[in-house]
Backbone as CSV, one residue per row, in Angstrom:
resi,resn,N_x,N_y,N_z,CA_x,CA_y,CA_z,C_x,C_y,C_z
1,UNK,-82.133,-110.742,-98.638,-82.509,-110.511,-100.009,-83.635,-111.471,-100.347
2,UNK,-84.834,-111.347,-100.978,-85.791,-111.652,-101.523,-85.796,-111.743,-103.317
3,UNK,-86.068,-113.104,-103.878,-86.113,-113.082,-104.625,-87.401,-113.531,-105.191
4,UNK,-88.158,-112.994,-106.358,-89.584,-112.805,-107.035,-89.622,-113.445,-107.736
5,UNK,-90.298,-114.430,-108.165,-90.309,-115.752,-109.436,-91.326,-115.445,-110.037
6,UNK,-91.145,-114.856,-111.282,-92.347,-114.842,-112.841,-91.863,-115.792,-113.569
7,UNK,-93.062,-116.441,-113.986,-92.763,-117.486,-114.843,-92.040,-116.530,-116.670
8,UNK,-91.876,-115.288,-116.185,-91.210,-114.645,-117.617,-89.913,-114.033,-117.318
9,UNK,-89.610,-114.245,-116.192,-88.470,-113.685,-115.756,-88.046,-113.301,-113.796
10,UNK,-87.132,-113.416,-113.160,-87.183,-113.275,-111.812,-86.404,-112.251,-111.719
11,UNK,-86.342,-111.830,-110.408,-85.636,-109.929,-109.896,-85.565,-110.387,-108.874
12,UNK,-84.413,-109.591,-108.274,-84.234,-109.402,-106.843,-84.170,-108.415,-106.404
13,UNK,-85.060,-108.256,-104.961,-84.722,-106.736,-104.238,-83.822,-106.964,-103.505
14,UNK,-83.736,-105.886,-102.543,-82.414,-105.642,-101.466,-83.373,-104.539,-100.561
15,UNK,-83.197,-105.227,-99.221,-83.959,-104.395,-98.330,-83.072,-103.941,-97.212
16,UNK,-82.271,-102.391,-97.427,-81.244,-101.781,-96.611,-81.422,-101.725,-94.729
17,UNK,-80.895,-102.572,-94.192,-81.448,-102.294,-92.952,-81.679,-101.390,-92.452
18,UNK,-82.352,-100.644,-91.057,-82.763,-99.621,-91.061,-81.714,-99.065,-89.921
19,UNK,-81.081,-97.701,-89.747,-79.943,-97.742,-89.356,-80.597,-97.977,-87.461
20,UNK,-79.764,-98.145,-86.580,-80.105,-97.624,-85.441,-80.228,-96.672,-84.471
21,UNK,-81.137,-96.717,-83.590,-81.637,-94.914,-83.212,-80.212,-94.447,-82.725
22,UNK,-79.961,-92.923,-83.188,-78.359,-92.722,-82.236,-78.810,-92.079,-81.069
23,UNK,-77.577,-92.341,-79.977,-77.285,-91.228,-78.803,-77.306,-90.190,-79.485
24,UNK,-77.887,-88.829,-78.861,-77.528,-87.592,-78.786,-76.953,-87.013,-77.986
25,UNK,-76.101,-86.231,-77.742,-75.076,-85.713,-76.580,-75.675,-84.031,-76.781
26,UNK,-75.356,-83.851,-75.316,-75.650,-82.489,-75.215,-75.191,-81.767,-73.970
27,UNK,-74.029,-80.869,-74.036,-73.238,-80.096,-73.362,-74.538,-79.203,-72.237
28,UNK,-75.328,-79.315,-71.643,-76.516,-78.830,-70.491,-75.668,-77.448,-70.030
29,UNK,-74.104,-77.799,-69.496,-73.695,-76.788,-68.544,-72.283,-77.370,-68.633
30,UNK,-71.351,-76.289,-68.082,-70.101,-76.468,-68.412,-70.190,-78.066,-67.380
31,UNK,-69.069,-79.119,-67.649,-68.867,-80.385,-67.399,-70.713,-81.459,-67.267
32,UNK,-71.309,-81.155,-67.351,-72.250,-81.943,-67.602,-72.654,-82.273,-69.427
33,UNK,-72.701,-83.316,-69.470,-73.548,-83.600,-70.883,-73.942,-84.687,-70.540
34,UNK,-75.701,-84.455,-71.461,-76.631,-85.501,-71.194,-76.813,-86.203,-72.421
35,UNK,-77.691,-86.958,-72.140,-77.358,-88.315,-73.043,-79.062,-88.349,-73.629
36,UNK,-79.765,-88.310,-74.683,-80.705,-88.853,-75.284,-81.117,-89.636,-76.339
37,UNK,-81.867,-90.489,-76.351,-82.010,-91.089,-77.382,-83.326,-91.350,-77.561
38,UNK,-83.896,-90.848,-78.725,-85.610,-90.756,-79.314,-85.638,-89.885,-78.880
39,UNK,-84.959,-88.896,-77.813,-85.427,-87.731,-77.271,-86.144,-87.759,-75.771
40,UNK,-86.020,-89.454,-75.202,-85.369,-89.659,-73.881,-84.747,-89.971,-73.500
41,UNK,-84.215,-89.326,-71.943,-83.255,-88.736,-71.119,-82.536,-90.478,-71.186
42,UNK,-81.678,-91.160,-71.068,-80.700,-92.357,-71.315,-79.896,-92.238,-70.083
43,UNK,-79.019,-90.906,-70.113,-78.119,-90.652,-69.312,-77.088,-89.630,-68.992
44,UNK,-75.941,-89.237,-68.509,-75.199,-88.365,-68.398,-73.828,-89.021,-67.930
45,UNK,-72.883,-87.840,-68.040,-71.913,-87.899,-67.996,-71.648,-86.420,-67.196
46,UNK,-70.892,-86.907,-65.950,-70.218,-85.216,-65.556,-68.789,-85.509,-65.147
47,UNK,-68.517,-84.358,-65.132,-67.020,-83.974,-65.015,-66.704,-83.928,-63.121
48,UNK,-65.916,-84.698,-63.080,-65.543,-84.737,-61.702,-64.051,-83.877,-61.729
49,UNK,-63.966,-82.560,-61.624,-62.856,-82.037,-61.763,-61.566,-82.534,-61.020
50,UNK,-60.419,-83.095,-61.894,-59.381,-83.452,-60.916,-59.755,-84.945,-60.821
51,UNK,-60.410,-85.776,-61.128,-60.867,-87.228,-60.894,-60.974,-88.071,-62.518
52,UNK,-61.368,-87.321,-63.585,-61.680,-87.671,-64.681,-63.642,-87.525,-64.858
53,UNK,-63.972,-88.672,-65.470,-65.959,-87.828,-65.936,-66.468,-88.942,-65.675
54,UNK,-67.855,-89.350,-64.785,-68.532,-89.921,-64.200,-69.716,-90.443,-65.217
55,UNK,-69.932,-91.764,-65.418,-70.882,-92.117,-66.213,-71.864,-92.474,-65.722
56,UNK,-73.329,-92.109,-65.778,-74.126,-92.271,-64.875,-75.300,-92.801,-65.860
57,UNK,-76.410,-93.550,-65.703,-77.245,-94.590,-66.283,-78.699,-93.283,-65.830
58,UNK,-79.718,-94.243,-66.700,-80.759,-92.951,-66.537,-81.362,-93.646,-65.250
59,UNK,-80.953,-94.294,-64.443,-81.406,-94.933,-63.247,-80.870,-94.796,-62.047
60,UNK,-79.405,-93.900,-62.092,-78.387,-93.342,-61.374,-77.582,-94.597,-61.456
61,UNK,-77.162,-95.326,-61.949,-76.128,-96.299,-61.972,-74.887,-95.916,-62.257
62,UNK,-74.242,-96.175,-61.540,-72.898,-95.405,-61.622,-71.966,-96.686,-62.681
63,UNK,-71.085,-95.896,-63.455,-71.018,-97.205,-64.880,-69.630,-96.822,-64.480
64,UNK,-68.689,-95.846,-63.757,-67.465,-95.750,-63.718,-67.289,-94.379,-63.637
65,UNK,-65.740,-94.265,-63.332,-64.997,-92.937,-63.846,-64.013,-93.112,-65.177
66,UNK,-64.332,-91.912,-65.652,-63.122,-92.036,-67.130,-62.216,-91.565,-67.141
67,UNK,-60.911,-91.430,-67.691,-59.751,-90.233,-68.274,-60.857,-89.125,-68.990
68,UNK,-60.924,-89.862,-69.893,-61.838,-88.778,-71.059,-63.127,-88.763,-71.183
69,UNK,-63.928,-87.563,-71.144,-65.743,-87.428,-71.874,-65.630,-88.676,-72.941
70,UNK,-64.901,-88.684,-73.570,-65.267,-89.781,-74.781,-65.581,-91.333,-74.275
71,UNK,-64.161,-91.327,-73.179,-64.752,-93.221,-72.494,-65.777,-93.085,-71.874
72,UNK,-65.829,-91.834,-71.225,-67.158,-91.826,-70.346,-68.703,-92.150,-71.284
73,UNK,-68.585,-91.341,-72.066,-69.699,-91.130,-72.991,-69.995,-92.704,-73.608
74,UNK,-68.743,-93.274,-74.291,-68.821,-94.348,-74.879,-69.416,-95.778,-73.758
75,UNK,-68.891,-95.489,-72.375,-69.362,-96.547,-71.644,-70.979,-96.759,-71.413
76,UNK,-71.629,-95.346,-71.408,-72.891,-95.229,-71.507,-73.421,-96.126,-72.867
77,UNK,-72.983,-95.756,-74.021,-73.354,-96.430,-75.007,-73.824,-97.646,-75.312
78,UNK,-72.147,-98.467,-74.765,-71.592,-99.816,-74.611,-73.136,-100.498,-73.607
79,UNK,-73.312,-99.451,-72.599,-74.785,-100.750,-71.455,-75.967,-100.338,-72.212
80,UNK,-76.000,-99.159,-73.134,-77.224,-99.606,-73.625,-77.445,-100.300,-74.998
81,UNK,-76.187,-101.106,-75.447,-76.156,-101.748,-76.333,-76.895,-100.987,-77.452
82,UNK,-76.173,-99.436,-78.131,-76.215,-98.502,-79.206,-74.913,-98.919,-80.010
């Protein structure tokens, strides 16, 4: 917060932070969904049928296997600090 000093009176603004860019998820093909953010490629997630869903980095880094698309998805998140 910033505050303005007139010698007839002072105000304060408030400057709302600006939110941060989100992941976008996107179902490509049945068990694949990819991962963007700004509208580049970040990463994916696929479905290892029978194993749980594979989190993969936009560099092929393998970040784990999940129970659920959601841990999977979320672990992606978590390394790119979103």
């Amino acid at each position: 917060m910033s505050t303005v000093m007139n010698k007839h009176r002072s105000t304060a603004t408030t400057t709302a932070p600006t939110a941060a860019p989100a992941i976008v998820w996107v179902a490509e093909q049945s068990g694949l969904w990819v991962a963007r953010l700004d509208g580049e490629f970040v990463g994916m997630v696929e479905a290892r049928w029978g194993s749980g869903f594979a989190s993969t980095t936009r560099l092929a880094k393998s970040l784990g296997t999940f129970g659920t698309v959601e841990e999977a998805q979320r672990a992606l998140e978590v390394s790119l600090k979103v």
